[in-house]
N, C-alpha and C positions, 0 to 999 in steps of 0.2 A: 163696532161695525168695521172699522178698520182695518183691526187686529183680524176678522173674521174673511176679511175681502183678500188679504196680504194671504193665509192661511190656506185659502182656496187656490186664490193664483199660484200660490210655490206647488201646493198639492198636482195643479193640473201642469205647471211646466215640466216636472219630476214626469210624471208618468208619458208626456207627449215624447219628453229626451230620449225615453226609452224605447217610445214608437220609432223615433228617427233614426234611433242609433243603431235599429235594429238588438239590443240591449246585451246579454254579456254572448248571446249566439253568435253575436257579427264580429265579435274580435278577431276569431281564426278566418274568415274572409278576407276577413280585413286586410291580411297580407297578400291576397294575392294580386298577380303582375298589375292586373286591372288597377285598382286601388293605387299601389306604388307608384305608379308614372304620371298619375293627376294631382292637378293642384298646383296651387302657387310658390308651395316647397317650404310655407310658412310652419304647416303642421297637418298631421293624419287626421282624414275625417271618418266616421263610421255612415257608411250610408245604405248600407243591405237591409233589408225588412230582416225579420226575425228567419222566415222561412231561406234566404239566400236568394229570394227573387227580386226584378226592381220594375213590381205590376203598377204599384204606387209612387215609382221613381221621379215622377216627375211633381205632386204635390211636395213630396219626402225634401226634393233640392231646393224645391221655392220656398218653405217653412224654413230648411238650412240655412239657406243664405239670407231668409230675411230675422230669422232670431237667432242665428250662431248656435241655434241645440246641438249638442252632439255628448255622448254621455263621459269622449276620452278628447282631448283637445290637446295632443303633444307635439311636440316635432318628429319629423319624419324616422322611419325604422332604420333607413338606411345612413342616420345620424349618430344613431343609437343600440346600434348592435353590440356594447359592452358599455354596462353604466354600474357605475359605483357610487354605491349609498353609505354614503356618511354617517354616524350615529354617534353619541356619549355614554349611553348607556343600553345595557340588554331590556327590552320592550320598548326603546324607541322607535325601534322598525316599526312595530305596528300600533301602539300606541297614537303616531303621529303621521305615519310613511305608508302606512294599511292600503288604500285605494289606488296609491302609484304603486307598491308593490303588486298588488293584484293585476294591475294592467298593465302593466312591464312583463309580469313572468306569463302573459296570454299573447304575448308577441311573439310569433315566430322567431330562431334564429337571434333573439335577445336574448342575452346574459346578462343577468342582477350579481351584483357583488355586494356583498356588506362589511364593511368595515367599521367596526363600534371599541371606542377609542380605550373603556375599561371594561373592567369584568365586573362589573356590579357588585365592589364589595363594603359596601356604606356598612351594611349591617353584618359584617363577617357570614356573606351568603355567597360566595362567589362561585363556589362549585357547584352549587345548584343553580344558580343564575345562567351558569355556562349551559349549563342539561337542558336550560327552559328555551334561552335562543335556540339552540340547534331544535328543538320540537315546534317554536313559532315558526321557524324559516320553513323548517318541514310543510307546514300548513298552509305555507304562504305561496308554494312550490319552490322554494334557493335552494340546490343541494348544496351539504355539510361541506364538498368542497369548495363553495364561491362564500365561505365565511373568514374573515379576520379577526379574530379579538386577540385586543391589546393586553398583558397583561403588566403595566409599564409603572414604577414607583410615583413615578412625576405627575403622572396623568391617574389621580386616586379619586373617585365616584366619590365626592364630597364635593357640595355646592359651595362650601366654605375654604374650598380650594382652588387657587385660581392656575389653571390650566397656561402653561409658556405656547405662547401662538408660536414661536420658533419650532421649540421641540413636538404640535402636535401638526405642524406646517411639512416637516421633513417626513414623519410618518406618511400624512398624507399622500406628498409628491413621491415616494418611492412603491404606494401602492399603486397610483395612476400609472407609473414607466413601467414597473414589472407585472400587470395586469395588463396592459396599452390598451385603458380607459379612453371611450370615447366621448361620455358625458358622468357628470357629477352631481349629485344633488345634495343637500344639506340644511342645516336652518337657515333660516335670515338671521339679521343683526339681533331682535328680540326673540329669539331662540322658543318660540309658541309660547314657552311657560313662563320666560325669565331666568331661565337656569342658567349660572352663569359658566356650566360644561358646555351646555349647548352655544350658547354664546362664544364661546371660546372655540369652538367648530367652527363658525361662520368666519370668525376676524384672520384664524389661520388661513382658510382656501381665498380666505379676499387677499390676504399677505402673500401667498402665487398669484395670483392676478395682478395683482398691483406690482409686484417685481418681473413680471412678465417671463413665470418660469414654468408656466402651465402649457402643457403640448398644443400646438398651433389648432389642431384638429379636435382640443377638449374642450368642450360647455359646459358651462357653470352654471346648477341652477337651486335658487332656494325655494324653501318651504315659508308659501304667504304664514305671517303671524296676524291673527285678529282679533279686535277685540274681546269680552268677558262675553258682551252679550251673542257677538252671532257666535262665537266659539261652542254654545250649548245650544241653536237654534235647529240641530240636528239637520236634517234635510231641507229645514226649513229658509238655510243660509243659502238654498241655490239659485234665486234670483239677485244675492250681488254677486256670489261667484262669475256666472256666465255673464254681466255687465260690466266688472268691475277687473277680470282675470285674463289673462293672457293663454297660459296653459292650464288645462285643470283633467280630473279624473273625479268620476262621479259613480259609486257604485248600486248597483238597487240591492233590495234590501236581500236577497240572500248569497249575492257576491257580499257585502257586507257581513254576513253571518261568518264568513268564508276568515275575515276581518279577525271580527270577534273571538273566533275558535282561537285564533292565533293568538289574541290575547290574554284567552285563560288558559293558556300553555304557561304564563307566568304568575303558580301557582304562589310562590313566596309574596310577589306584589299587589294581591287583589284584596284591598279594604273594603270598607263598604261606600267608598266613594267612588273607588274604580268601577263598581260596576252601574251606578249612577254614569260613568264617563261613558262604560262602551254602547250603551245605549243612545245617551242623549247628544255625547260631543260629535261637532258637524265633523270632525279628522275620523271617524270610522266611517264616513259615507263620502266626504267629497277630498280634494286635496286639489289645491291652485299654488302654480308655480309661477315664477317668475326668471328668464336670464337675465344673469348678470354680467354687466361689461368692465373694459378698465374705467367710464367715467361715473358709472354706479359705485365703486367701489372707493374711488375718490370722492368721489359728496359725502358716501357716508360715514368714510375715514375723520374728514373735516367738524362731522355732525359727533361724531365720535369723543373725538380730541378738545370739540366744546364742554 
């Protein structure tokens, strides 16, 4: 009965969010002047009905402010007019990044950059690997020119290889100066899966923050890691999200599709677990972030070094 009450409730806050949020219609409103100059400058709200009207605006703001629905919950546009995404390997953009990516490139005047640290070559696939990001990015909207891949000795797509936070810390900082990145996003410390590439992403941009050599004007932000069980609870993860998350991105189910396409673009990587994944993991439907500051970065240096 529980499991059957929890199941209903996600079902019904899912579909209200997208009452509220006016749902993937109200993105492009979303930017305009109106929208922009309200707010407490914490983060963008979506508050248009689906149609662009606000006949039900005043039920739509009481429900907003009294349960925090909203289907995209980030900081402002004008924070974020060039953001660079982090990656270790080609399908982690959407694999893991799928729903920020999709409401990032529905932003006005936003530019998405990708930076993914190897070329995928675990399995001497690297030239197909390369073919398959540039056709997800496609899918995803990135054009081919807001792509980086590294193709660097040091930094080899092997989890049995541990990645120098120096050498993949200086990549980093010279994509943020020569792009003039406004925000960053990346893994956290537990890198979603445990990979210790991905890991090794997070400890280097915490290694700029912590030496305090990140542009005054860049935010830092990771990708929440979570548990086994909400990690596969699919949509059904969006009542800790929206209680438990600071920023998040929540997509319905055929902005999701949008997701997916992108990830059977990476024809070489889909077992018969991956597609087990794009169905049921909650990272095709929602994505919660977190910034990060310098005293984040030292607790978890300390937690680290334990």
């Amino acid at each position: 009965i529980a499991c059957a009450v929890y199941l209903l409730v996600c079902l019904g806050l899912y579909k209200l969010t997208f009452w509220l949020s006016g749902s993937g219609s109200g993105l492009d409103a979303h930017h305009s002047d109106d929208n922009s100059n309200a707010g407490s400058g914490e983060g963008e709200e979506l508050n248009l009905s689906p149609d662009g009207n606000r006949s039900s605006g005043g039920l739509k703001q009481a429900l907003q402010s009294g349960l925090r629905l909203r289907s995209v919950r980030l900081p402002k546009t004008a924070y974020m007019e060039r953001v660079l995404l982090i990656t270790a390997h080609p399908d982690d953009e959407c694999m893991f990044f799928g729903p920020l990516i999709y409401s990032l490139t529905q932003r006005q005047g936003c530019q998405v950059y990708i930076l993914c640290l190897s070329n995928g070559n675990f399995e001497h696939k690297a030239k197909v690997r390369r073919q398959e990001l540039w056709r997800s990015c496609s899918k995803l909207g990135i054009p081919e020119s807001n792509i980086v891949l590294m193709n660097a000795t040091n930094l080899p797509d092997d989890p049995y290889v541990d990645w120098r936070p120096d050498a993949v810390a200086s990549l980093i900082l010279h994509t943020i100066e020569s792009l003039d990145i406004q925000a960053i996003f990346t893994f956290d410390r537990d890198g979603v899966s445990s990979h210790p590439n991905h890991c090794a992403v997070y400890y280097a941009a915490a290694s700029l923050c912590l030496a305090n050599l990140l542009p005054k004007d860049c935010k830092f932000y990771t990708l929440d890691s979570i548990n086994l069980v909400r990690k596969y609870l699919s949509i059904l993860d969006l009542l800790c999200t929206c209680f438990m998350s600071t920023h998040w991105c929540i997509l319905n189910w055929k902005e999701a599709a949008i997701v997916r396409s992108a990830m059977k673009e990476h024809h070489s990587q889909m077992r018969w677990f991956r597609w087990l994944y794009i169905y049921f993991s909650r990272y095709m439907f929602i994505n919660s972030m977190r910034q990060i500051n310098l005293s984040d970065v030292e607790l978890e240096m300390q937690i680290h070094d334990n």
